[in-house]
PDB file of N, CA, C and O in Angstrom:
ATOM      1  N   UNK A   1      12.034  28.522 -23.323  1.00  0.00           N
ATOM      2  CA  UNK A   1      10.627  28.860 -23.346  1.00  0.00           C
ATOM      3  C   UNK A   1      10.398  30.291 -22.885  1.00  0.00           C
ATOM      4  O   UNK A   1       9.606  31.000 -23.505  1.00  0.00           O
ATOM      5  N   UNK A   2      11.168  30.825 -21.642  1.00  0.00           N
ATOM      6  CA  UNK A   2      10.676  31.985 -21.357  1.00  0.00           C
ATOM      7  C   UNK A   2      11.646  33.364 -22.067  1.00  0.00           C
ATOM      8  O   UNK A   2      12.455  33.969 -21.363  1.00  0.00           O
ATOM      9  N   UNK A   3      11.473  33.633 -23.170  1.00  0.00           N
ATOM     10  CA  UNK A   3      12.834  34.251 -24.065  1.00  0.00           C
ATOM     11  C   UNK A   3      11.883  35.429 -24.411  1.00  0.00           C
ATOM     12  O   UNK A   3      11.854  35.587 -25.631  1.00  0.00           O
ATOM     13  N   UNK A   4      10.892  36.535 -23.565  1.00  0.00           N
ATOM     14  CA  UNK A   4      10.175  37.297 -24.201  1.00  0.00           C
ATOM     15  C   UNK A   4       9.707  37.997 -22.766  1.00  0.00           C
ATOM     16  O   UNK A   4       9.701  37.414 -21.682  1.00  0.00           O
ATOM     17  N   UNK A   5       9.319  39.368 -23.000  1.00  0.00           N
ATOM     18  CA  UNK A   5       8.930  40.145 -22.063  1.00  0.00           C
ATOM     19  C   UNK A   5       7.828  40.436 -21.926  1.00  0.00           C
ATOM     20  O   UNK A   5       7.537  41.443 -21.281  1.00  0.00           O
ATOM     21  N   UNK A   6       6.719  39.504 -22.589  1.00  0.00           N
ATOM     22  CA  UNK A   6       5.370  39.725 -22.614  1.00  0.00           C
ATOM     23  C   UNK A   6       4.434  38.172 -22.440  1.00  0.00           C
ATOM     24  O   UNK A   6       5.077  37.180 -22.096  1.00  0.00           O
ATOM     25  N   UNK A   7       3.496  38.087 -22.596  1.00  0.00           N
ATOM     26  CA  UNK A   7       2.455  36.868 -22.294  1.00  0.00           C
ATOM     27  C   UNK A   7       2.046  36.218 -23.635  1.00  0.00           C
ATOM     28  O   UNK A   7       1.540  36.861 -24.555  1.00  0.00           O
ATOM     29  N   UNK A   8       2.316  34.839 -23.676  1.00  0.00           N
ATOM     30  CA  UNK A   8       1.747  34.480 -24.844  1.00  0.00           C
ATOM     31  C   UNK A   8      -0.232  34.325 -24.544  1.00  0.00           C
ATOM     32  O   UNK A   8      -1.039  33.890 -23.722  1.00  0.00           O
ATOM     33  N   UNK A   9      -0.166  34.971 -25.757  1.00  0.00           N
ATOM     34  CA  UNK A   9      -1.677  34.502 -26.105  1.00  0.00           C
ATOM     35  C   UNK A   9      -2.100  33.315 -26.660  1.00  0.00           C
ATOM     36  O   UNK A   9      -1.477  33.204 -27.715  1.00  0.00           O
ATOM     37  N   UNK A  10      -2.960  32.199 -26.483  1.00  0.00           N
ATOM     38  CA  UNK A  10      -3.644  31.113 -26.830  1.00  0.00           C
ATOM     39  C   UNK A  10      -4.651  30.972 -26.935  1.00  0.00           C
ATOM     40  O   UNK A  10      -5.416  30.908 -25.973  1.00  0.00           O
ATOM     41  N   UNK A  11      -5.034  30.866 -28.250  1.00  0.00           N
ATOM     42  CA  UNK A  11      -6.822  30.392 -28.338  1.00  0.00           C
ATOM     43  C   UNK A  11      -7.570  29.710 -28.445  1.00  0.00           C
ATOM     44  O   UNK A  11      -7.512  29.344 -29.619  1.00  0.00           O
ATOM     45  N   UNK A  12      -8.556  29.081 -27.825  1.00  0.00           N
ATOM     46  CA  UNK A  12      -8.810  27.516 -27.643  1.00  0.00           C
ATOM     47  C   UNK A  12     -10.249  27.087 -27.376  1.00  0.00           C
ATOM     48  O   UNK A  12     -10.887  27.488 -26.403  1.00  0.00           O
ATOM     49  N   UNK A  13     -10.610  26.444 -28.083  1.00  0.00           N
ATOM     50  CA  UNK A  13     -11.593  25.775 -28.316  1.00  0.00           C
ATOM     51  C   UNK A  13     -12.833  25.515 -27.017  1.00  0.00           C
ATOM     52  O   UNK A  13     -12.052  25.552 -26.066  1.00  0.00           O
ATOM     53  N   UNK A  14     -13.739  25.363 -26.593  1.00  0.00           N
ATOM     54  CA  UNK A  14     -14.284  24.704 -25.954  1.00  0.00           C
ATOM     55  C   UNK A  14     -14.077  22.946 -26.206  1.00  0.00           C
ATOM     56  O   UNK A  14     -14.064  22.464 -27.339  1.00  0.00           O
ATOM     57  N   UNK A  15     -13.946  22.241 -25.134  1.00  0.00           N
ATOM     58  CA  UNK A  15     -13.015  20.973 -24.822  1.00  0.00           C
ATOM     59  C   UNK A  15     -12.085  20.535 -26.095  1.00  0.00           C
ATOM     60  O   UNK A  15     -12.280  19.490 -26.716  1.00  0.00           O
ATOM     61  N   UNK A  16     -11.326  21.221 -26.318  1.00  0.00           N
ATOM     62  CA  UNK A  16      -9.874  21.315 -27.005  1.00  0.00           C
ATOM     63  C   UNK A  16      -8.847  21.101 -25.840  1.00  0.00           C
ATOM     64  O   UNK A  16      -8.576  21.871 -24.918  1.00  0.00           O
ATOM     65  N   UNK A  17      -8.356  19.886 -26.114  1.00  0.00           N
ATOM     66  CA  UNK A  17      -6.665  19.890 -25.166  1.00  0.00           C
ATOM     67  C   UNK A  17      -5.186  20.343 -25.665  1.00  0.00           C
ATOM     68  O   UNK A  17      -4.580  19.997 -26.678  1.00  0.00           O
ATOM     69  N   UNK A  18      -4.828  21.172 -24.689  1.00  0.00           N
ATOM     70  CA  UNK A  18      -3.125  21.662 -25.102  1.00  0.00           C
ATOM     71  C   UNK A  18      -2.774  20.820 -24.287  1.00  0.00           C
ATOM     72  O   UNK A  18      -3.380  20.031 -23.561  1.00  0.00           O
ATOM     73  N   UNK A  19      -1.283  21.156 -24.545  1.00  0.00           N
ATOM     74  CA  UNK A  19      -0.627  20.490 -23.834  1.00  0.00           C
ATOM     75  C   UNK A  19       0.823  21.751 -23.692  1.00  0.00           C
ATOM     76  O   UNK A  19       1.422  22.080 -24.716  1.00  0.00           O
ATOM     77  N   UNK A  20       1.176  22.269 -22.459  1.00  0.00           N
ATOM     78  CA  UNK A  20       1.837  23.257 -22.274  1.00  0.00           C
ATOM     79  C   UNK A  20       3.047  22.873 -21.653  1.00  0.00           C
ATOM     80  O   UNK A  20       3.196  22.265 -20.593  1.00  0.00           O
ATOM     81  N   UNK A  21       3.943  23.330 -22.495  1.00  0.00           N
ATOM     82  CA  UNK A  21       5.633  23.234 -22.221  1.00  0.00           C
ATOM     83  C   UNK A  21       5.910  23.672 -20.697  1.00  0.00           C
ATOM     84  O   UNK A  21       5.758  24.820 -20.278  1.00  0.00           O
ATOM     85  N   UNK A  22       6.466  22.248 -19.715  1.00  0.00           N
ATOM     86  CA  UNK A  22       6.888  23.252 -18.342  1.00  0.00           C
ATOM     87  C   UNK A  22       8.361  22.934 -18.370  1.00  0.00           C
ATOM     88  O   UNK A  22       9.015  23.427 -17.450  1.00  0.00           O
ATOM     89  N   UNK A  23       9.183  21.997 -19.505  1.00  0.00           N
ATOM     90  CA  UNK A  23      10.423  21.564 -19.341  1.00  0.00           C
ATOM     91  C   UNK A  23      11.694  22.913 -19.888  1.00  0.00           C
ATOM     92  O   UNK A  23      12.877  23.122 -19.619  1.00  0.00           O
ATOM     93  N   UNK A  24      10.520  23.682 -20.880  1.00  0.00           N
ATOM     94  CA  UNK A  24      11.461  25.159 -20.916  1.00  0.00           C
ATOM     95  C   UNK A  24      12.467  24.982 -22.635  1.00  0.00           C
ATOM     96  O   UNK A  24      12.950  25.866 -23.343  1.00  0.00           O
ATOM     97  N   UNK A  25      12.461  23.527 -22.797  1.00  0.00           N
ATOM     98  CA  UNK A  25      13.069  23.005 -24.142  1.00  0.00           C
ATOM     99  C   UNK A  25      12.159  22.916 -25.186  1.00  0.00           C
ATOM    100  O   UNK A  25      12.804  22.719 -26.216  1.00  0.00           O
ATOM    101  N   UNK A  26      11.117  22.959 -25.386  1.00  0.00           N
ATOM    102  CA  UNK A  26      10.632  23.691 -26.669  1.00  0.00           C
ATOM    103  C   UNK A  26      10.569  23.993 -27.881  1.00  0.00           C
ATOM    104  O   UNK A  26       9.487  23.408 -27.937  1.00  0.00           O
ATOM    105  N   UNK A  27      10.677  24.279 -28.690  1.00  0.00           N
ATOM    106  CA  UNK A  27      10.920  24.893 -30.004  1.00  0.00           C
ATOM    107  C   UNK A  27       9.617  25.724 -30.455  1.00  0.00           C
ATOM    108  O   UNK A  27       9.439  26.571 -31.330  1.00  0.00           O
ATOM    109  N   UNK A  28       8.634  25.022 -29.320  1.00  0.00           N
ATOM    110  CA  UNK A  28       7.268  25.406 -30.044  1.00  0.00           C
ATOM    111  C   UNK A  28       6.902  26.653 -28.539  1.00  0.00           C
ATOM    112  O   UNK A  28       5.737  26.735 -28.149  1.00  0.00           O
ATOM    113  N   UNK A  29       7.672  27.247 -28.065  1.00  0.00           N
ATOM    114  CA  UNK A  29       6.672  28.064 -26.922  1.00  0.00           C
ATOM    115  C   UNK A  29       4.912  28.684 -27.447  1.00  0.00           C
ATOM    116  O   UNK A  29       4.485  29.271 -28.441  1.00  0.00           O
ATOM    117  N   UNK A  30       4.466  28.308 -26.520  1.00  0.00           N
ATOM    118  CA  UNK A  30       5.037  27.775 -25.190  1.00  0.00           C
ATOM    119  C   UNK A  30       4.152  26.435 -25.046  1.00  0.00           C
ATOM    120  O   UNK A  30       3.849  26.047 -23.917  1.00  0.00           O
ATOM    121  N   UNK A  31       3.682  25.629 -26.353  1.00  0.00           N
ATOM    122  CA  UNK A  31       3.054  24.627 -26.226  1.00  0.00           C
ATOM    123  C   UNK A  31       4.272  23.458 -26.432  1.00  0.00           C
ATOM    124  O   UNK A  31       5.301  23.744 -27.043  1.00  0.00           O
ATOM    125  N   UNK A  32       4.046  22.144 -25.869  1.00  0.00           N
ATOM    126  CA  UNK A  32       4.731  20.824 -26.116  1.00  0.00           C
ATOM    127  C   UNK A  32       5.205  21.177 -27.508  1.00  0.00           C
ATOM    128  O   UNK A  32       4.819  22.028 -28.309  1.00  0.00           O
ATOM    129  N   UNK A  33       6.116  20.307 -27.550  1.00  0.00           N
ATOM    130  CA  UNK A  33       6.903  19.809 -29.025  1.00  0.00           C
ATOM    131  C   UNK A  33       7.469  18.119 -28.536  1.00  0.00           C
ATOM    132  O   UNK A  33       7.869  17.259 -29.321  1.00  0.00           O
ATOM    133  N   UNK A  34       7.374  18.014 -27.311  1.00  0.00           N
ATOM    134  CA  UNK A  34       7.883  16.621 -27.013  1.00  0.00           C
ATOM    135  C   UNK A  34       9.472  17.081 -26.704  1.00  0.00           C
ATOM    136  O   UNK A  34      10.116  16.528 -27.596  1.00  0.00           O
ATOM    137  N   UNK A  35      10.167  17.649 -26.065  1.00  0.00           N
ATOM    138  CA  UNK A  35      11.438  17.859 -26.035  1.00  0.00           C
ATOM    139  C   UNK A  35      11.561  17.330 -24.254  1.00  0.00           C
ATOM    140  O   UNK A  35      12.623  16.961 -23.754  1.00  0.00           O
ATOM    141  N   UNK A  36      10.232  17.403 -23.498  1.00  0.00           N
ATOM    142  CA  UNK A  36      10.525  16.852 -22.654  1.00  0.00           C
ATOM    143  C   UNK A  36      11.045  15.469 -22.106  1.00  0.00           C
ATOM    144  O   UNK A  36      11.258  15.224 -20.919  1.00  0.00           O
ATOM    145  N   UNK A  37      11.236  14.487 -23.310  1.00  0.00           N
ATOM    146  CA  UNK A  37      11.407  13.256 -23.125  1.00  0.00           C
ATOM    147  C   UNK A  37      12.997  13.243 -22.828  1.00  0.00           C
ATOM    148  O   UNK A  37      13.651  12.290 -22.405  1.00  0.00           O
ATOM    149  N   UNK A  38      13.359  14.269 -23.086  1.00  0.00           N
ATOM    150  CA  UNK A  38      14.855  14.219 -22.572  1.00  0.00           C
ATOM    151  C   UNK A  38      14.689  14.783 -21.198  1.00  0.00           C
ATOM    152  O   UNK A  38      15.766  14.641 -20.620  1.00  0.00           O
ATOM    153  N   UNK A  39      14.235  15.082 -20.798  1.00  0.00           N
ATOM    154  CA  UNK A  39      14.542  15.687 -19.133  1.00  0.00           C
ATOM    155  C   UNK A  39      13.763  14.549 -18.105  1.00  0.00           C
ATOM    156  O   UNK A  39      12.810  13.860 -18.470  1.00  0.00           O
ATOM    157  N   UNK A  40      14.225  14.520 -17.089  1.00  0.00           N
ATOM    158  CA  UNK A  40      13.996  13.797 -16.339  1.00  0.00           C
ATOM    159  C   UNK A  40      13.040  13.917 -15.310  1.00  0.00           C
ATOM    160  O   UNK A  40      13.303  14.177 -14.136  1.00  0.00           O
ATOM    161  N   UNK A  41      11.830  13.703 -15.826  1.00  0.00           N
ATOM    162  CA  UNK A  41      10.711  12.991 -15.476  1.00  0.00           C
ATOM    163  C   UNK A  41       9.714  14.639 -15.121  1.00  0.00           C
ATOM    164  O   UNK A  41       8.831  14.832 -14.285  1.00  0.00           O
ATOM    165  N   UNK A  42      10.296  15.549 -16.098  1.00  0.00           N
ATOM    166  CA  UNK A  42       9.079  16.933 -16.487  1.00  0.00           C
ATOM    167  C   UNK A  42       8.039  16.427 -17.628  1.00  0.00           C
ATOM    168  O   UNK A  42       8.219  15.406 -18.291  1.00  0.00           O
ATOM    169  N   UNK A  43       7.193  17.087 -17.725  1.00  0.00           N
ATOM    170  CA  UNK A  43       5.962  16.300 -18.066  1.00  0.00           C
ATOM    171  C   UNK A  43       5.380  17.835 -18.818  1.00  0.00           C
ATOM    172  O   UNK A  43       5.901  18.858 -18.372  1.00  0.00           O
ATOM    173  N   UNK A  44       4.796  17.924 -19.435  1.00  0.00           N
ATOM    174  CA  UNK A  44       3.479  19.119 -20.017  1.00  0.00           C
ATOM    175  C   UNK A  44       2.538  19.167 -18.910  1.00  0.00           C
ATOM    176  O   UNK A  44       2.341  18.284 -18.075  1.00  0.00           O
ATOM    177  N   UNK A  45       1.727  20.822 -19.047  1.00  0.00           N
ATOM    178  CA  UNK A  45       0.644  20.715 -18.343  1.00  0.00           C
ATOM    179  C   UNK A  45      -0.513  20.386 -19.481  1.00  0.00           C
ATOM    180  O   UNK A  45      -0.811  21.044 -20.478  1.00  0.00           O
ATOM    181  N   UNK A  46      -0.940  19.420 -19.098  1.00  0.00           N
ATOM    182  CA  UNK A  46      -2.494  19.108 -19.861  1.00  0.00           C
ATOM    183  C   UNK A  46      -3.997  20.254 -19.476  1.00  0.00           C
ATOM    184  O   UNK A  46      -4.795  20.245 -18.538  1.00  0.00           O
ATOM    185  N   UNK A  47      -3.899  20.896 -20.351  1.00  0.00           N
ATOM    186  CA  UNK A  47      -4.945  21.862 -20.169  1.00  0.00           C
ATOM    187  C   UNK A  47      -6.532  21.402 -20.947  1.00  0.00           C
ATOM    188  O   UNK A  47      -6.300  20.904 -22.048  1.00  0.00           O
ATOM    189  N   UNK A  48      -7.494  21.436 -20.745  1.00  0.00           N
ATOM    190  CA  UNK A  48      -8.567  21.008 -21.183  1.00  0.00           C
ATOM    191  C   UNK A  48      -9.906  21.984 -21.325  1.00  0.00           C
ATOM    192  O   UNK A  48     -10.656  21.817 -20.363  1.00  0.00           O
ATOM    193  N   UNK A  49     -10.391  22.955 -22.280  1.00  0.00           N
ATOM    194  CA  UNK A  49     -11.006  24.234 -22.412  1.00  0.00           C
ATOM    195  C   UNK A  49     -11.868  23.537 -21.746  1.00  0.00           C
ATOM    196  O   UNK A  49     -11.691  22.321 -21.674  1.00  0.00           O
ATOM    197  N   UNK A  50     -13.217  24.262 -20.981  1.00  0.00           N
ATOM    198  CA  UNK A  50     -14.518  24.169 -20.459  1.00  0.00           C
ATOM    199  C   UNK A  50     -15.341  24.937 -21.537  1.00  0.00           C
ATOM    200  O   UNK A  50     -16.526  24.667 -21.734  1.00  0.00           O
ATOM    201  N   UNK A  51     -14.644  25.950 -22.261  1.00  0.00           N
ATOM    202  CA  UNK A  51     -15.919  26.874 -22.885  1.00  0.00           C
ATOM    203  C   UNK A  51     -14.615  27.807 -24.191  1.00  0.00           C
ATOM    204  O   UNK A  51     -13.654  28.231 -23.549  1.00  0.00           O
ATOM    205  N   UNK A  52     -14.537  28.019 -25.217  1.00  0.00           N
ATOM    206  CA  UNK A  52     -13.953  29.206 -25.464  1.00  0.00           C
ATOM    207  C   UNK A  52     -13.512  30.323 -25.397  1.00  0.00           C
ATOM    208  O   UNK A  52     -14.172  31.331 -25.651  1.00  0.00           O
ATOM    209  N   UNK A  53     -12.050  30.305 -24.960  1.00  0.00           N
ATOM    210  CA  UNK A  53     -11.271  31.298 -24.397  1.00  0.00           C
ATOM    211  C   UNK A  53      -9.779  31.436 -24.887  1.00  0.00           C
ATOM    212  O   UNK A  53      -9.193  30.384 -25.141  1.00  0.00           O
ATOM    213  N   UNK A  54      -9.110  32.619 -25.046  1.00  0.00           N
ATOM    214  CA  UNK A  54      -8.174  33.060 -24.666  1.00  0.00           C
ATOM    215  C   UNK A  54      -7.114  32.833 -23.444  1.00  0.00           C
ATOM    216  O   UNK A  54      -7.352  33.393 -22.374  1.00  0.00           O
ATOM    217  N   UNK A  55      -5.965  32.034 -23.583  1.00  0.00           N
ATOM    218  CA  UNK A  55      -5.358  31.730 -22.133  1.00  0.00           C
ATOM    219  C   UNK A  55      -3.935  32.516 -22.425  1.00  0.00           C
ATOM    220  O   UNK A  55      -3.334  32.608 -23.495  1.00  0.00           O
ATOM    221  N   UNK A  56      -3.535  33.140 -20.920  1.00  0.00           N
ATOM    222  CA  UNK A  56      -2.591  34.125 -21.357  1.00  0.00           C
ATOM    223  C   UNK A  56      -1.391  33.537 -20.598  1.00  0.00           C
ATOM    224  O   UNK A  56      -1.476  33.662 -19.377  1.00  0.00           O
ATOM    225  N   UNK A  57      -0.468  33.020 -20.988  1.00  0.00           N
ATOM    226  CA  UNK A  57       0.211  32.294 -20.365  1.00  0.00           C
ATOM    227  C   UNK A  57       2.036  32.998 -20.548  1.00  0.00           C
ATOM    228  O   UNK A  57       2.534  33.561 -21.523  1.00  0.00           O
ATOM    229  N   UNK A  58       2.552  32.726 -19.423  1.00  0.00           N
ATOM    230  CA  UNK A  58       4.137  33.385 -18.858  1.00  0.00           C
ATOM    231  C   UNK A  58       4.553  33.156 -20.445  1.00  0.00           C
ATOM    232  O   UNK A  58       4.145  32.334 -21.265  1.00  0.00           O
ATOM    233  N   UNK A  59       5.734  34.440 -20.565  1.00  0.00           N
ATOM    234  CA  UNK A  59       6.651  34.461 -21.684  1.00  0.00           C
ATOM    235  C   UNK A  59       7.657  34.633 -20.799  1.00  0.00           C
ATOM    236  O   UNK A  59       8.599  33.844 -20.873  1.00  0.00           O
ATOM    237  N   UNK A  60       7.680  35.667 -19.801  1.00  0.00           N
ATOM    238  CA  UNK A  60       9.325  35.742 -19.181  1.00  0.00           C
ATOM    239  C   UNK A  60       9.996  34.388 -17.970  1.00  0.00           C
ATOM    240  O   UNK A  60      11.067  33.830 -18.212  1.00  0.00           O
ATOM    241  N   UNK A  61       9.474  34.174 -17.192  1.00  0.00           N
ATOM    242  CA  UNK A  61       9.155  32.933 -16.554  1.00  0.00           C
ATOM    243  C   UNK A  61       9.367  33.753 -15.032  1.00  0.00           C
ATOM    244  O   UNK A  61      10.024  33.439 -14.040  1.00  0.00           O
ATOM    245  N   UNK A  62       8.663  34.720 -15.274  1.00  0.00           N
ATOM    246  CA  UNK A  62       9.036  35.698 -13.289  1.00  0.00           C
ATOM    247  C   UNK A  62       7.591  34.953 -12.702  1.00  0.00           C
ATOM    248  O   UNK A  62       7.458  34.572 -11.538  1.00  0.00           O
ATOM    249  N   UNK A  63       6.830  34.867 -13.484  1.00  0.00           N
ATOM    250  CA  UNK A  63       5.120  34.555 -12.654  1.00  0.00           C
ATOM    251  C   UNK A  63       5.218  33.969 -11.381  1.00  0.00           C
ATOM    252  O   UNK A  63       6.076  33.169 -11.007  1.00  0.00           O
ATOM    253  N   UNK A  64       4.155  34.483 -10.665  1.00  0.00           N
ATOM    254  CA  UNK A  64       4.666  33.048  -9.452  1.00  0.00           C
ATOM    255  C   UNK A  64       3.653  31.975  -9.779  1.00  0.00           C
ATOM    256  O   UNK A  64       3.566  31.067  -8.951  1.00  0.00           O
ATOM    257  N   UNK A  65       2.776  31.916 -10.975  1.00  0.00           N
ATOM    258  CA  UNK A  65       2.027  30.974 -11.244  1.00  0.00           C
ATOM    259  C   UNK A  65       2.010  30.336 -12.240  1.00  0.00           C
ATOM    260  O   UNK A  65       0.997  29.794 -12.682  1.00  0.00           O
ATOM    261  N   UNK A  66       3.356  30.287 -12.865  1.00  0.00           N
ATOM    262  CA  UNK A  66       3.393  29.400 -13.865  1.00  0.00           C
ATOM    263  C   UNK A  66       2.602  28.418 -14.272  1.00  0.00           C
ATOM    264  O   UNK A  66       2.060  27.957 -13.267  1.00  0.00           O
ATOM    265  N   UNK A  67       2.253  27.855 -15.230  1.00  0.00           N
ATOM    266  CA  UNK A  67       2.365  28.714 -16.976  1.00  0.00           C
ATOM    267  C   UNK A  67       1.669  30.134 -16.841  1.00  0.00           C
ATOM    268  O   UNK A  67       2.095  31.024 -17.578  1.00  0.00           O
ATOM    269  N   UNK A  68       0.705  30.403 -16.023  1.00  0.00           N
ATOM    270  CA  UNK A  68       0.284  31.583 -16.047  1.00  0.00           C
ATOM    271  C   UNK A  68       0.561  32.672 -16.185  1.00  0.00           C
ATOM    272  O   UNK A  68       1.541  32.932 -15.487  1.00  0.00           O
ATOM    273  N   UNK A  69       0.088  33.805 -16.935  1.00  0.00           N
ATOM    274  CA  UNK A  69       0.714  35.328 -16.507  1.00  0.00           C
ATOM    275  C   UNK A  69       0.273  36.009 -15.042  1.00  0.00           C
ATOM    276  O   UNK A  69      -0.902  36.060 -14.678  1.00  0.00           O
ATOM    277  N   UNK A  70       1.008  36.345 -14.530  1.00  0.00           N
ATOM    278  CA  UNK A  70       0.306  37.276 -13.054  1.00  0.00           C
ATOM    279  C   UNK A  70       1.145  38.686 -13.440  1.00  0.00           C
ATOM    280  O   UNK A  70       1.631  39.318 -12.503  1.00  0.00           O
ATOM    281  N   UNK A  71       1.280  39.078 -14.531  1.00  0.00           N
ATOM    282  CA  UNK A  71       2.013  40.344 -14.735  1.00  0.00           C
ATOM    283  C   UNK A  71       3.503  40.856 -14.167  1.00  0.00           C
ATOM    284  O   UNK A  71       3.977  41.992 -14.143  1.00  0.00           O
ATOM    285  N   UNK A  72       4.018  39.672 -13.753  1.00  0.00           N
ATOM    286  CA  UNK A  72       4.995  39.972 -13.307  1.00  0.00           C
ATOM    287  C   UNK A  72       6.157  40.537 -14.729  1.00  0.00           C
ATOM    288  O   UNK A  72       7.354  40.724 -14.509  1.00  0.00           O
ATOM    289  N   UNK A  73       5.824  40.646 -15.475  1.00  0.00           N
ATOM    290  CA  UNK A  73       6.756  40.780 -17.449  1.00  0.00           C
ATOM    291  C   UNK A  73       6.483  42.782 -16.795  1.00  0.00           C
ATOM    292  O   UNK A  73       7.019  43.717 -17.389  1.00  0.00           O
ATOM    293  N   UNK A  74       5.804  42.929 -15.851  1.00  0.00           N
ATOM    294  CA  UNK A  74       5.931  44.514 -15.670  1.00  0.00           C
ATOM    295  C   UNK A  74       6.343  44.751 -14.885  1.00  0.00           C
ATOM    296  O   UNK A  74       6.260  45.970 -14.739  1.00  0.00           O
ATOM    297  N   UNK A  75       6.997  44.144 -13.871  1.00  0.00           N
ATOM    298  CA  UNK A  75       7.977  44.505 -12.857  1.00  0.00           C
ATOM    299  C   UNK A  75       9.465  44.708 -12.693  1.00  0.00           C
ATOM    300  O   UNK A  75       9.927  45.033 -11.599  1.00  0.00           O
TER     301      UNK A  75
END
């Protein structure tokens, strides 16, 4: 999942649910594909829009707030 030196961008609906890859197996970064059913007992983050937005979420995996970006892809 984290194979990139920049932030993925996501665009999303007002109450639209993702569902965000934290198991790192993937195919789809950085949203679910279901690959977590092989790892032991990692799960997606269930995200749920309030309003229409843009979510900028870790590509390198330095953040300290995963899925989040905190800019750490510039350090």
């Amino acid at each position: 999942m984290y194979s990139q030196q920049f932030p993925y961008s996501v665009a999303i609906k007002k109450d639209e649910e993702i569902y965000i890859c934290q198991c790192g197996k993937t195919a789809k970064s950085p949203l679910c594909d279901g690959s977590h059913k092989q790892t032991d007992g990692v799960r997606p983050l269930i995200f749920t829009a309030e309003k229409d937005q843009s979510l900028t979420l870790c590509g390198c995996g330095k953040s300290a707030d995963i899925p989040w970006c905190d800019g750490s892809h510039n350090r």
